[in-house]
PQR file with spaces between the fields and no chain letter, atoms N, CA, C, O and H, PARSE charges and radii, in Angstrom:
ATOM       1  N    UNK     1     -14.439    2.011  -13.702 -0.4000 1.5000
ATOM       2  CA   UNK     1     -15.126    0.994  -14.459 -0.0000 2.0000
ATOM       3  C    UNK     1     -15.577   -0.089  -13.483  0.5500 1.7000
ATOM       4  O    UNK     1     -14.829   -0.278  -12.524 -0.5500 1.4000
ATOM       5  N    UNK     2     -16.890   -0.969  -13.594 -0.4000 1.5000
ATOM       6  CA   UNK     2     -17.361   -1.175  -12.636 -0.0000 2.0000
ATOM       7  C    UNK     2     -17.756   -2.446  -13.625  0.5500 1.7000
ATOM       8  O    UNK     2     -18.290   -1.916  -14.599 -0.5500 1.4000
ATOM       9  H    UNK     2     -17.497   -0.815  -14.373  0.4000 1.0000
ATOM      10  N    UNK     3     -17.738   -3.810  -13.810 -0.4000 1.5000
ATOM      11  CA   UNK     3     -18.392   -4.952  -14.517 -0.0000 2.0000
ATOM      12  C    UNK     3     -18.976   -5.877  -13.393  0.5500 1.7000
ATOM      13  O    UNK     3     -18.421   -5.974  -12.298 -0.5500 1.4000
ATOM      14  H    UNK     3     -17.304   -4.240  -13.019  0.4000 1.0000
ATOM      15  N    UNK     4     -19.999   -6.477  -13.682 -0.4000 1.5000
ATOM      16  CA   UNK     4     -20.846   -7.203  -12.758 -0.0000 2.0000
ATOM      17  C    UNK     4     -20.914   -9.059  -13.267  0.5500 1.7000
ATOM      18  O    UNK     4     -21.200   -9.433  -14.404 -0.5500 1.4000
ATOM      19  H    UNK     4     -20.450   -6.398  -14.571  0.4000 1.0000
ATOM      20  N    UNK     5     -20.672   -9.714  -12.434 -0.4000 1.5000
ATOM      21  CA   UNK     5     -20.540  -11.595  -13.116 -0.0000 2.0000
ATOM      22  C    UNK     5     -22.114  -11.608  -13.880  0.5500 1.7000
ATOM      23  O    UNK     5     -23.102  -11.237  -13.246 -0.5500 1.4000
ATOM      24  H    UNK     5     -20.439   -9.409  -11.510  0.4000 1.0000
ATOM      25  N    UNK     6     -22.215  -12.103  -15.375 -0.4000 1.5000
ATOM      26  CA   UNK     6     -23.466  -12.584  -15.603 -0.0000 2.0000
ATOM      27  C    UNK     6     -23.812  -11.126  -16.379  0.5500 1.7000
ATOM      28  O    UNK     6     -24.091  -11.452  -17.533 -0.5500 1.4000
ATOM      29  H    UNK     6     -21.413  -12.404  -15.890  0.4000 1.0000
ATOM      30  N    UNK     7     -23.907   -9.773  -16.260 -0.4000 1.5000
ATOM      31  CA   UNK     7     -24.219   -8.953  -16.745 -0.0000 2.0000
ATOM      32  C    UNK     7     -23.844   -8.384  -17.746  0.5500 1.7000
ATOM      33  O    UNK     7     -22.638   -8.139  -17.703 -0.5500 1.4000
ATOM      34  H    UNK     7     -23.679   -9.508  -15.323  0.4000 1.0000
ATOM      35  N    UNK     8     -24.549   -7.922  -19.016 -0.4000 1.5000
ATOM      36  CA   UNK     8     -24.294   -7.582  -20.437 -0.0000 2.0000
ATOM      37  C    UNK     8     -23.929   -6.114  -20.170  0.5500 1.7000
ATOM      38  O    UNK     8     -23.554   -5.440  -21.130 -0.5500 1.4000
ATOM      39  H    UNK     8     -25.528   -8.121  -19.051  0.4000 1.0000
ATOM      40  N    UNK     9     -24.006   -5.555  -18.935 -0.4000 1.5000
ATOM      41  CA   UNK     9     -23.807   -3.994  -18.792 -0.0000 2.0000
ATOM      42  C    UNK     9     -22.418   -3.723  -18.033  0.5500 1.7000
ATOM      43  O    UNK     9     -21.966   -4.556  -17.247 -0.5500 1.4000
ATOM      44  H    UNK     9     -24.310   -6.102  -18.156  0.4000 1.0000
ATOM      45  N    UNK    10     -21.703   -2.395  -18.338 -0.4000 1.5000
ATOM      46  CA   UNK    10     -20.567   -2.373  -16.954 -0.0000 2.0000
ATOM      47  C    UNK    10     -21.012   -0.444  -16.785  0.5500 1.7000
ATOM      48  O    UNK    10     -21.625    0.118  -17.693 -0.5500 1.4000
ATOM      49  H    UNK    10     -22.070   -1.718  -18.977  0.4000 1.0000
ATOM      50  N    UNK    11     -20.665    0.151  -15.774 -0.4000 1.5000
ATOM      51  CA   UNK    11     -20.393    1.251  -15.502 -0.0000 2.0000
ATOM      52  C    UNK    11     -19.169    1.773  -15.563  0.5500 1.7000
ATOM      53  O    UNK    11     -18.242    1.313  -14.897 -0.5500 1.4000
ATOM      54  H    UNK    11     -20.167   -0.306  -15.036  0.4000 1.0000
ATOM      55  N    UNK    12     -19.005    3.117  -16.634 -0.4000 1.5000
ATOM      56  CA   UNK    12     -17.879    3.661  -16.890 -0.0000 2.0000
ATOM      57  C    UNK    12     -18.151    5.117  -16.759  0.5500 1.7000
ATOM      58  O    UNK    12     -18.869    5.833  -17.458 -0.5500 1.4000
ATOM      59  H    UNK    12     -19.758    3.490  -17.175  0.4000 1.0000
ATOM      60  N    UNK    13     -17.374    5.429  -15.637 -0.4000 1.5000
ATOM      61  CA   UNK    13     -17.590    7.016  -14.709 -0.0000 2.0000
ATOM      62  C    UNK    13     -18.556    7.378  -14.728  0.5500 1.7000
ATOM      63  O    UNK    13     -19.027    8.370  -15.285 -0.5500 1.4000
ATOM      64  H    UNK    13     -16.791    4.847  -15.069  0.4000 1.0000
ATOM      65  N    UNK    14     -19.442    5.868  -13.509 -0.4000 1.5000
ATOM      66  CA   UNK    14     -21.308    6.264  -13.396 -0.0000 2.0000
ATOM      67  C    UNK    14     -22.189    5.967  -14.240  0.5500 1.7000
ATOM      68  O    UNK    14     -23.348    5.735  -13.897 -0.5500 1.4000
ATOM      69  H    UNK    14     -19.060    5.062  -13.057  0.4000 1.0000
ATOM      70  N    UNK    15     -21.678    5.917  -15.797 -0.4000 1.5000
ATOM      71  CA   UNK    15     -22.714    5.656  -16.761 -0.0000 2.0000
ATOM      72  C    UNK    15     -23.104    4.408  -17.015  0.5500 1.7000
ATOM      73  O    UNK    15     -22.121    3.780  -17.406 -0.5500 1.4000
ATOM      74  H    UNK    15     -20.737    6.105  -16.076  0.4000 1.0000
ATOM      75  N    UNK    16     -24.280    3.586  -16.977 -0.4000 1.5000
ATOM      76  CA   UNK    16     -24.238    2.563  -17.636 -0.0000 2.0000
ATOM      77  C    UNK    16     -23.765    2.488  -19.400  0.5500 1.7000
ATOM      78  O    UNK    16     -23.761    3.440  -20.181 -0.5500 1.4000
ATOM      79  H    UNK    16     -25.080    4.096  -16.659  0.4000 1.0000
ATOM      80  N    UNK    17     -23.422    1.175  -19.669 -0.4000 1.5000
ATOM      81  CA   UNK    17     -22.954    0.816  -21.177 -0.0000 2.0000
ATOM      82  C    UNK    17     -23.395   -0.329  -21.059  0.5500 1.7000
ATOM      83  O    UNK    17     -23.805   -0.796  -19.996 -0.5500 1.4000
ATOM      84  H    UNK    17     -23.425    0.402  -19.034  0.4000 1.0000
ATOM      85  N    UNK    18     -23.361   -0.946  -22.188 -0.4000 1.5000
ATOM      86  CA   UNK    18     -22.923   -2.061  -22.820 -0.0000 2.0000
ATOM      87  C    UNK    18     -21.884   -2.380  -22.999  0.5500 1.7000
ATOM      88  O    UNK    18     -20.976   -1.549  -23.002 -0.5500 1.4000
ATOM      89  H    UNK    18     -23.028   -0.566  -23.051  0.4000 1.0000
ATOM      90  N    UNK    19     -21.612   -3.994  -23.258 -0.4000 1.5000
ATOM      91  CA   UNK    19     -20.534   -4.483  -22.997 -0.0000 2.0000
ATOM      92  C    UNK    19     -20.323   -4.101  -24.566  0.5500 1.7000
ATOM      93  O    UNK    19     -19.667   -3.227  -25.131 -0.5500 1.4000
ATOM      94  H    UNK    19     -22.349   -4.669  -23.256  0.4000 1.0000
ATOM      95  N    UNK    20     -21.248   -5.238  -25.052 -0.4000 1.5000
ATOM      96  CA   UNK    20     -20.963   -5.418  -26.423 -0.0000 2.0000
ATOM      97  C    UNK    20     -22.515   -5.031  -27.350  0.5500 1.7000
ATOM      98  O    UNK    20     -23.215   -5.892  -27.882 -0.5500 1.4000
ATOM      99  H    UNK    20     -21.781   -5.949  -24.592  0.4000 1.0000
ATOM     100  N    UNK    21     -22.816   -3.442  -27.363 -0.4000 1.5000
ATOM     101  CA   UNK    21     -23.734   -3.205  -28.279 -0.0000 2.0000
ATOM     102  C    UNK    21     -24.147   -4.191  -29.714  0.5500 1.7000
ATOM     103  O    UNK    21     -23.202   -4.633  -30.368 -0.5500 1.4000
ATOM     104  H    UNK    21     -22.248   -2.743  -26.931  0.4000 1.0000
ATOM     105  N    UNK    22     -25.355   -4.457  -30.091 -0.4000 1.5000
ATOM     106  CA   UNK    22     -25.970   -5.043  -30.960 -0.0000 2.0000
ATOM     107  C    UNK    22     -26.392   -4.298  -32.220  0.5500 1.7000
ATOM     108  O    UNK    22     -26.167   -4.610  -33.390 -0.5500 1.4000
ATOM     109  H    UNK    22     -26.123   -4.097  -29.560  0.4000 1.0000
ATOM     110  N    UNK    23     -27.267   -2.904  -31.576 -0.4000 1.5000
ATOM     111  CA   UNK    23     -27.316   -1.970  -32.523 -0.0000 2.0000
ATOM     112  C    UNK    23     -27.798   -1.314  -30.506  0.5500 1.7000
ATOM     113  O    UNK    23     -27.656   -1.746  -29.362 -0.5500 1.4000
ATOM     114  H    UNK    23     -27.450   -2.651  -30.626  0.4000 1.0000
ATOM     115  N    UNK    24     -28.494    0.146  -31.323 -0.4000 1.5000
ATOM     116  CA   UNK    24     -28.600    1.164  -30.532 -0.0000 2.0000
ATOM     117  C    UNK    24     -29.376    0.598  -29.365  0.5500 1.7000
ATOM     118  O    UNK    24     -28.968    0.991  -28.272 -0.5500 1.4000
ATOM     119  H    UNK    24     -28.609    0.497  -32.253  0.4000 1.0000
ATOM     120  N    UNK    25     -30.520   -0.332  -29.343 -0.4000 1.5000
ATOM     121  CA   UNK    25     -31.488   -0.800  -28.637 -0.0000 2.0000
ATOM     122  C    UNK    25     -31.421   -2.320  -27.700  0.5500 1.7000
ATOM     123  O    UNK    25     -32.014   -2.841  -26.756 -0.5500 1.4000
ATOM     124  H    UNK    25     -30.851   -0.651  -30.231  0.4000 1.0000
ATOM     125  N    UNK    26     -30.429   -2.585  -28.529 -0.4000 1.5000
ATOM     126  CA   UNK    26     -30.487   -4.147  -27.997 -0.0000 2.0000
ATOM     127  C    UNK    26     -28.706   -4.521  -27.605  0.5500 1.7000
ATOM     128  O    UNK    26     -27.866   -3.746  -28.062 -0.5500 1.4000
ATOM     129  H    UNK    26     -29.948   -2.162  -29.297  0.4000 1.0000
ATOM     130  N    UNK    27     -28.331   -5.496  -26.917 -0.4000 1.5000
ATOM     131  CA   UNK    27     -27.579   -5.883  -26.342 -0.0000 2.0000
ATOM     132  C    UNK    27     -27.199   -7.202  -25.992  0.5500 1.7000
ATOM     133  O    UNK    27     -27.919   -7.912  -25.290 -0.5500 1.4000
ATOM     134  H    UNK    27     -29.013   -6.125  -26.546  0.4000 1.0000
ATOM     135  N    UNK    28     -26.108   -7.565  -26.443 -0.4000 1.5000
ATOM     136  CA   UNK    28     -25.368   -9.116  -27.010 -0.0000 2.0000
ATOM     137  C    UNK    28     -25.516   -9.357  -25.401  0.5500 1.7000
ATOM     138  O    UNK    28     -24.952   -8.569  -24.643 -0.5500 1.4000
ATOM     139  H    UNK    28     -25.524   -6.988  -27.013  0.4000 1.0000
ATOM     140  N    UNK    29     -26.083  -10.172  -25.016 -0.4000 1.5000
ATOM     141  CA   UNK    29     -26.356  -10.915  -23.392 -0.0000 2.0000
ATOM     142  C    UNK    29     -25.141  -12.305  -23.400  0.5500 1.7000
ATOM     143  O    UNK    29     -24.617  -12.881  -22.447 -0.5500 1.4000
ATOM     144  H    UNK    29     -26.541  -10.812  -25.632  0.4000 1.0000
ATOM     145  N    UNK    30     -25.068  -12.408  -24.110 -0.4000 1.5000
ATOM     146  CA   UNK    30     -23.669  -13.630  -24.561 -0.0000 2.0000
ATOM     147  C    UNK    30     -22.039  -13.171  -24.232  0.5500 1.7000
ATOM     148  O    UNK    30     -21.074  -13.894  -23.981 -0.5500 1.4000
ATOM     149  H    UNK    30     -25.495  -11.940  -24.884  0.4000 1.0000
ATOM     150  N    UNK    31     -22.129  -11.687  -24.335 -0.4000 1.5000
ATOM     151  CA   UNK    31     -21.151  -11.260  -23.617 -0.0000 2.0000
ATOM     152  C    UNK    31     -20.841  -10.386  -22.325  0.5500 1.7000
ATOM     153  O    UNK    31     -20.948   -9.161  -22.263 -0.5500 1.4000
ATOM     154  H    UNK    31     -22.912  -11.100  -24.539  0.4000 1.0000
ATOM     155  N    UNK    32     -20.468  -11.179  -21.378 -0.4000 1.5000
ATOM     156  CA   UNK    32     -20.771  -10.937  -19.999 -0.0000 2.0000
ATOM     157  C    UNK    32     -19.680  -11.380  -19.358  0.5500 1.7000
ATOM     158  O    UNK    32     -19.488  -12.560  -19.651 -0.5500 1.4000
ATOM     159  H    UNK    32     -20.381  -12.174  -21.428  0.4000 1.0000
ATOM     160  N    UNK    33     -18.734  -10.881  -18.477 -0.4000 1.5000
ATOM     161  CA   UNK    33     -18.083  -11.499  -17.055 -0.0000 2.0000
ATOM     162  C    UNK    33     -18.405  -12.705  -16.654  0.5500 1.7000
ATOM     163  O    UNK    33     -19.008  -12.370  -15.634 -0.5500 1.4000
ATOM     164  H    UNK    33     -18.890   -9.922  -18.238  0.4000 1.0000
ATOM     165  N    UNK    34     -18.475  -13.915  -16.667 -0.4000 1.5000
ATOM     166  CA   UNK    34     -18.666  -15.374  -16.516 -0.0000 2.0000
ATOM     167  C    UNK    34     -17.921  -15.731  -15.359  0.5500 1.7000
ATOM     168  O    UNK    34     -16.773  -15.901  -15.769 -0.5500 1.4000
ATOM     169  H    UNK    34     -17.986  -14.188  -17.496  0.4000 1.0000
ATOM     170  N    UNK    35     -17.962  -15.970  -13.932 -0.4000 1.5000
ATOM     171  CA   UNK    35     -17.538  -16.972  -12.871 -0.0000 2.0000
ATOM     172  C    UNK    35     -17.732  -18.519  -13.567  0.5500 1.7000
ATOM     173  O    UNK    35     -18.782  -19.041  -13.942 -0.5500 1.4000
ATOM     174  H    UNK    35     -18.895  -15.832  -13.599  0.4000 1.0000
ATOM     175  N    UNK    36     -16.472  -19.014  -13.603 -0.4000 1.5000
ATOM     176  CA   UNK    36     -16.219  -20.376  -13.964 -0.0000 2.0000
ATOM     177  C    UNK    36     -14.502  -21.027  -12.948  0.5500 1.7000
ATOM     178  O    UNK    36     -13.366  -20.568  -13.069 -0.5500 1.4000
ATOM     179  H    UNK    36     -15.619  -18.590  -13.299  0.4000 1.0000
ATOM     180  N    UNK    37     -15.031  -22.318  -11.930 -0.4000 1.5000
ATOM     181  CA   UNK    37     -14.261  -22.895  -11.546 -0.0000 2.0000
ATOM     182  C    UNK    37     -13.605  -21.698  -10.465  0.5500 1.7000
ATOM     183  O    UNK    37     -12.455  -21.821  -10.043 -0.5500 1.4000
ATOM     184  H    UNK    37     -15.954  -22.690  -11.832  0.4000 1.0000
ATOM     185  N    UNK    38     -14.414  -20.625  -10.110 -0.4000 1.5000
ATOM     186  CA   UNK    38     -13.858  -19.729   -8.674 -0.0000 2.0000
ATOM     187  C    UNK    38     -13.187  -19.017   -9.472  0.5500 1.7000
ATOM     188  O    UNK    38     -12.108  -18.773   -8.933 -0.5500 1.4000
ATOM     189  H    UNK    38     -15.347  -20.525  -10.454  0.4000 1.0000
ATOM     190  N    UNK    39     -13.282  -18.375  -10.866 -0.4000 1.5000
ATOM     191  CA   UNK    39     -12.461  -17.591  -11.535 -0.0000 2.0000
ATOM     192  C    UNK    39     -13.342  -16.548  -12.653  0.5500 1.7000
ATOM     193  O    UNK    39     -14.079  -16.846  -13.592 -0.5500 1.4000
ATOM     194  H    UNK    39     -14.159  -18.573  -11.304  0.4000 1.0000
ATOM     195  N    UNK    40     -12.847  -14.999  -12.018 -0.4000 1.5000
ATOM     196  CA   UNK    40     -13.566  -14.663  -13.111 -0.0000 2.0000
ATOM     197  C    UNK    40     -13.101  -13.997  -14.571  0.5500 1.7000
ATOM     198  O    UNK    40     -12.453  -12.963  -14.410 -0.5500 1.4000
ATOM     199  H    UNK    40     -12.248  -14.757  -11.255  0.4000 1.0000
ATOM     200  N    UNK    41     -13.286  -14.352  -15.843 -0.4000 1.5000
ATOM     201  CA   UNK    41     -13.517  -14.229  -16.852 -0.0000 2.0000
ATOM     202  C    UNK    41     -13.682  -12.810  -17.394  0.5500 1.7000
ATOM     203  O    UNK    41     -14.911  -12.748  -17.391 -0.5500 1.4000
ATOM     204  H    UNK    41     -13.812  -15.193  -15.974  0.4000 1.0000
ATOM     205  N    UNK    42     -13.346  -11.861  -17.767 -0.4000 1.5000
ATOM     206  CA   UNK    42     -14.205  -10.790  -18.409 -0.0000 2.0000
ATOM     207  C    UNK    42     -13.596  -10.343  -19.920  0.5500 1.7000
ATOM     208  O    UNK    42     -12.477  -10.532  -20.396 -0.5500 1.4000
ATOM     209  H    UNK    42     -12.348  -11.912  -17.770  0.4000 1.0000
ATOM     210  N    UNK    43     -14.694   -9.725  -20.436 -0.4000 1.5000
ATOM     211  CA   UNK    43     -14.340   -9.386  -21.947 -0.0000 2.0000
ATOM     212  C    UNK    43     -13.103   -8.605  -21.616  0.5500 1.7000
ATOM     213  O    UNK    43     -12.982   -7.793  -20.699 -0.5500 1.4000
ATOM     214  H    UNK    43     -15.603   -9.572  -20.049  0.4000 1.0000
ATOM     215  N    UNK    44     -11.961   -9.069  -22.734 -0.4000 1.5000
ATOM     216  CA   UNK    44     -10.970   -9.080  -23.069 -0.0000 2.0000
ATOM     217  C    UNK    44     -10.928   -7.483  -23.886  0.5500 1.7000
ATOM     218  O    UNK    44     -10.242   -6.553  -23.463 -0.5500 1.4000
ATOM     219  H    UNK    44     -12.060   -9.729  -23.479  0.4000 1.0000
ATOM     220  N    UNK    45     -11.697   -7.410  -24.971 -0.4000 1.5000
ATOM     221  CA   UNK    45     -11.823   -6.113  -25.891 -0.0000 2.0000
ATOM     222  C    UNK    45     -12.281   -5.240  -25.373  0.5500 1.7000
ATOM     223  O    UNK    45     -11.723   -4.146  -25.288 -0.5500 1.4000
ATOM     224  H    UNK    45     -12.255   -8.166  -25.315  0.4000 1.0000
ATOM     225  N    UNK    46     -13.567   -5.545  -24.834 -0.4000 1.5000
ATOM     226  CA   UNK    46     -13.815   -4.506  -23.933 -0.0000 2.0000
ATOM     227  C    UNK    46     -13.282   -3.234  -22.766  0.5500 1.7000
ATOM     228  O    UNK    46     -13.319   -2.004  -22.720 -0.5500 1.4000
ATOM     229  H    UNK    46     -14.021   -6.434  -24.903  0.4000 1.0000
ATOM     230  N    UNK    47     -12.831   -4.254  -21.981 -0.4000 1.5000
ATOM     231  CA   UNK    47     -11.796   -4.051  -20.698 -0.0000 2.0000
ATOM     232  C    UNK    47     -10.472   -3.217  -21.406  0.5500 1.7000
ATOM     233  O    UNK    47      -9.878   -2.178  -21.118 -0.5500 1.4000
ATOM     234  H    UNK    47     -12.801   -5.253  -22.019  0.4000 1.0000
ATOM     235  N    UNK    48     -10.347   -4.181  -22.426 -0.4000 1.5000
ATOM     236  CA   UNK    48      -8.782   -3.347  -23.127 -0.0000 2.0000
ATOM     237  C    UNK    48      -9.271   -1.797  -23.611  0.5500 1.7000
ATOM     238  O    UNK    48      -8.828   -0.804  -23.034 -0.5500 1.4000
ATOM     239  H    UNK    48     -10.830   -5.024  -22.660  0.4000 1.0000
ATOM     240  N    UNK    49      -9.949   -1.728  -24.402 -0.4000 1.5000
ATOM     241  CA   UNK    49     -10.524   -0.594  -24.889 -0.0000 2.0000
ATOM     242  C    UNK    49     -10.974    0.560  -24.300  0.5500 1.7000
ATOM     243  O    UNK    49     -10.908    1.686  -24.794 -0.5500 1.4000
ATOM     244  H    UNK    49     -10.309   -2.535  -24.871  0.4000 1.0000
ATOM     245  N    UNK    50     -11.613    0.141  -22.813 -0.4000 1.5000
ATOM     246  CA   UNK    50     -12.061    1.174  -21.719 -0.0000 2.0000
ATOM     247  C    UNK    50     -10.512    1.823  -21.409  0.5500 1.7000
ATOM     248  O    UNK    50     -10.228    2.989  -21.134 -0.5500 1.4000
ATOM     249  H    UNK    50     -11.667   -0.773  -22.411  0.4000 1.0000
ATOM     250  N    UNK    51      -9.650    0.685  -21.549 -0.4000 1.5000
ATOM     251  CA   UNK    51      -8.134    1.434  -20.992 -0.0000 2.0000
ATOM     252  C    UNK    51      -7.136    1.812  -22.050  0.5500 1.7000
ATOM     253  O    UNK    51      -5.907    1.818  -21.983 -0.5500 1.4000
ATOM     254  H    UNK    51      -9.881   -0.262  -21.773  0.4000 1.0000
ATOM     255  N    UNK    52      -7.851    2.091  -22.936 -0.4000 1.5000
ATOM     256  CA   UNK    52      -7.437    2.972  -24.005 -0.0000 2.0000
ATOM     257  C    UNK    52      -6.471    1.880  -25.218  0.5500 1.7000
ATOM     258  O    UNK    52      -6.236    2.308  -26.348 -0.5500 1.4000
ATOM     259  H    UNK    52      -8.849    2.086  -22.991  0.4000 1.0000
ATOM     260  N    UNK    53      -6.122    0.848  -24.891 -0.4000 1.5000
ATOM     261  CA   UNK    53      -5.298    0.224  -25.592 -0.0000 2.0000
ATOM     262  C    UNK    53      -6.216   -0.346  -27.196  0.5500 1.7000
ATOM     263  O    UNK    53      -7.291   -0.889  -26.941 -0.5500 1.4000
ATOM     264  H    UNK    53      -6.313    0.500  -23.973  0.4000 1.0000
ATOM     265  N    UNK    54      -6.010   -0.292  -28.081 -0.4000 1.5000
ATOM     266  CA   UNK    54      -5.990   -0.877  -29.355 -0.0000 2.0000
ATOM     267  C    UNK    54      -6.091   -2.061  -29.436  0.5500 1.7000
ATOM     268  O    UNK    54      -5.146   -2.687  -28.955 -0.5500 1.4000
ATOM     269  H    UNK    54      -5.136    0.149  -28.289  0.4000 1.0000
ATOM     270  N    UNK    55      -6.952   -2.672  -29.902 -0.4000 1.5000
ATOM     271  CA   UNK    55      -6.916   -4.523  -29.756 -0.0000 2.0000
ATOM     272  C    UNK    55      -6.959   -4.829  -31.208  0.5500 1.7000
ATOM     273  O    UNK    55      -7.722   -4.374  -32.060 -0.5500 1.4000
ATOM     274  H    UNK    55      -7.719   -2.163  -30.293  0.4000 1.0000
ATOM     275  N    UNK    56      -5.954   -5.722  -31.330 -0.4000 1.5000
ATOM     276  CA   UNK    56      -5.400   -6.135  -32.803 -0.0000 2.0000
ATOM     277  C    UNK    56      -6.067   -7.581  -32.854  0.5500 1.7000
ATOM     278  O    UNK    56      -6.080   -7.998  -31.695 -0.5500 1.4000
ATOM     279  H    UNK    56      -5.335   -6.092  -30.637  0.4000 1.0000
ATOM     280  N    UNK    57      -6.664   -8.580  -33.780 -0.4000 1.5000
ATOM     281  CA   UNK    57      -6.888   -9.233  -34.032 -0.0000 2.0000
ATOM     282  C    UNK    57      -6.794  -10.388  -34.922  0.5500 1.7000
ATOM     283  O    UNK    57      -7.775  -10.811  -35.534 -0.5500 1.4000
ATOM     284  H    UNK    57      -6.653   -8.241  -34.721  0.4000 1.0000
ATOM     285  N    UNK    58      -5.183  -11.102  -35.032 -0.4000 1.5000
ATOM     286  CA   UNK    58      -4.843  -11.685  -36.231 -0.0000 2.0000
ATOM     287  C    UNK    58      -5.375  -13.195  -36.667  0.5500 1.7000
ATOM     288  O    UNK    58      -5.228  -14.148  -35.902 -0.5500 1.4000
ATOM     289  H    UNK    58      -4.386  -10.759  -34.534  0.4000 1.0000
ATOM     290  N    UNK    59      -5.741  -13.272  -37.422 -0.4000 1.5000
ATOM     291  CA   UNK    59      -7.077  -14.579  -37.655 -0.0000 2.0000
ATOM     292  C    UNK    59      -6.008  -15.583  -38.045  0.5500 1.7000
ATOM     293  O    UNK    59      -6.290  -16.758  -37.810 -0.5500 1.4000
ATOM     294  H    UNK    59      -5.860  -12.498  -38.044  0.4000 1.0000
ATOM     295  N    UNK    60      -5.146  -15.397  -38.450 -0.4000 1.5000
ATOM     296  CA   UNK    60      -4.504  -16.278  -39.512 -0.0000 2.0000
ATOM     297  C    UNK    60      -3.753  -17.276  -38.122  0.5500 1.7000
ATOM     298  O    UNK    60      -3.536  -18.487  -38.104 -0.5500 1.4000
ATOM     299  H    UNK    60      -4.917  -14.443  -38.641  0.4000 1.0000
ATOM     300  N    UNK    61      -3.516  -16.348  -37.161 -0.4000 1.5000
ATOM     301  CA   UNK    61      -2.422  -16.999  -36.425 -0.0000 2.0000
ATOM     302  C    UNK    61      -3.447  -17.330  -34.994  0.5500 1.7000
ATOM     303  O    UNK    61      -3.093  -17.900  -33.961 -0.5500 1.4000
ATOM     304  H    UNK    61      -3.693  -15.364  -37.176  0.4000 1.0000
ATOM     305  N    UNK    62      -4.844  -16.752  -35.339 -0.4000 1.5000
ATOM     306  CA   UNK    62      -5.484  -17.043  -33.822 -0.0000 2.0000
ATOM     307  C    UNK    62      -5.038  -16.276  -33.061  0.5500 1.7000
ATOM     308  O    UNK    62      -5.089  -16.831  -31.963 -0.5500 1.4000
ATOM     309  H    UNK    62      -5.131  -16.289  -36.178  0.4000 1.0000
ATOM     310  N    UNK    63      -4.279  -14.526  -32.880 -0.4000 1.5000
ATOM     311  CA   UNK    63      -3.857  -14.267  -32.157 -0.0000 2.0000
ATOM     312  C    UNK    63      -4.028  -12.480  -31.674  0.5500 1.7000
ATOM     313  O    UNK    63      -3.820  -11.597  -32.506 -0.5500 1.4000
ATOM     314  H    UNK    63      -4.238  -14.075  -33.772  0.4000 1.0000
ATOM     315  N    UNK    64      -4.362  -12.219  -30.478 -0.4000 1.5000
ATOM     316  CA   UNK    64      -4.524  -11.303  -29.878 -0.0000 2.0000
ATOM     317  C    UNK    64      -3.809  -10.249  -29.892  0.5500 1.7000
ATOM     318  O    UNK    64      -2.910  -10.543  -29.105 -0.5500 1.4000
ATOM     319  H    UNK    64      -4.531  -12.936  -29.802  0.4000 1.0000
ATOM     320  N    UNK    65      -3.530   -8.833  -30.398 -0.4000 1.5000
ATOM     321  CA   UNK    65      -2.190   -7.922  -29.844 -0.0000 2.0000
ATOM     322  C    UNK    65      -2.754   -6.818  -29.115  0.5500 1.7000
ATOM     323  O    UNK    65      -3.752   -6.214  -29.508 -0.5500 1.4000
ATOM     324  H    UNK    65      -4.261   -8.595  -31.038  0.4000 1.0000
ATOM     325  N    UNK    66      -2.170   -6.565  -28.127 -0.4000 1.5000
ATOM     326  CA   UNK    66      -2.671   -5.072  -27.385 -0.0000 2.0000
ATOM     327  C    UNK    66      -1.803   -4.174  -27.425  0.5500 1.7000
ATOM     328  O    UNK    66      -0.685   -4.519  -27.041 -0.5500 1.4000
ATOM     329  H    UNK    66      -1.359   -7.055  -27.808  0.4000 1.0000
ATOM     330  N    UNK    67      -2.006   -2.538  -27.953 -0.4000 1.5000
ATOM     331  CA   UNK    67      -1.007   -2.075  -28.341 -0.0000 2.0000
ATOM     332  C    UNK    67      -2.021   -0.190  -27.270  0.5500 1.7000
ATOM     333  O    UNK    67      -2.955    0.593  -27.095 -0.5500 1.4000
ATOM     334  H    UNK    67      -2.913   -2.258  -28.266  0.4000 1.0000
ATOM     335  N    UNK    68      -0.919   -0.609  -27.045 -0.4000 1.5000
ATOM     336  CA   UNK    68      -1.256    1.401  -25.753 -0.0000 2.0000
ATOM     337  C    UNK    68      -0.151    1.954  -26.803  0.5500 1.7000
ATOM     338  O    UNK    68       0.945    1.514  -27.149 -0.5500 1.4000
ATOM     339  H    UNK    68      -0.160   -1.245  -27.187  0.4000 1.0000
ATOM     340  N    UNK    69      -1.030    3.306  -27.229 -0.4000 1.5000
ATOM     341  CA   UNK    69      -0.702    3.907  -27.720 -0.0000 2.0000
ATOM     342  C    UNK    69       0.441    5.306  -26.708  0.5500 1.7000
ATOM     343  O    UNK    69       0.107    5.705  -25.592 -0.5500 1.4000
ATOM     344  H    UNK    69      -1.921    3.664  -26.948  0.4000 1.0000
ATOM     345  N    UNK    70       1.672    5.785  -27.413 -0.4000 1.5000
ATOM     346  CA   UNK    70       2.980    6.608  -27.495 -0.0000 2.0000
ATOM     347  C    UNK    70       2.065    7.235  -26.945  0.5500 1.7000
ATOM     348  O    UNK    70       0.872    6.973  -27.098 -0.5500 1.4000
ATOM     349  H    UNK    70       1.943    5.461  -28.320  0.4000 1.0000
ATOM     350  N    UNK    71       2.642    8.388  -26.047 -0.4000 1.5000
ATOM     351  CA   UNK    71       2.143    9.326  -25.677 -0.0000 2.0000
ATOM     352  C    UNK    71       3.409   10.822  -26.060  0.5500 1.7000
ATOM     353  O    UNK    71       3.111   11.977  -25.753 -0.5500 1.4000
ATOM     354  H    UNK    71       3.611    8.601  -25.923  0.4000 1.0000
């Protein structure tokens, strides 16, 4: 997996993707790898998801779970 600072695209084994598809044609440019303060940033769901983990999302509490699935 390959993500670039600033770019809506990453490479996953060679292929380009999207980070965060819109529909089939177009592409959320809002979500991108961001350098801020010498630090870089990258989508959270994304990144998790390429590595197979499950991203839980609890609204009530504001809160994140990542769950890798039993093998």
């Amino acid at each position: 997996m390959a993500l670039v600072v600033n770019s809506p695209n990453a490479y996953v084994n060679g292929k380009k993707i999207s980070i965060d598809p819109l529909n089939d044609e177009q592409t959320n440019i809002k979500v991108a790898p961001k350098l801020i303060n010498g630090r870089v940033f990258l989508p959270l769901r994304f990144v998790s998801e390429q590595l197979k983990f499950r991203v839980e999302w609890i609204a009530e509490k504001q809160e994140i779970r990542l769950h890798y699935p039993d093998k």
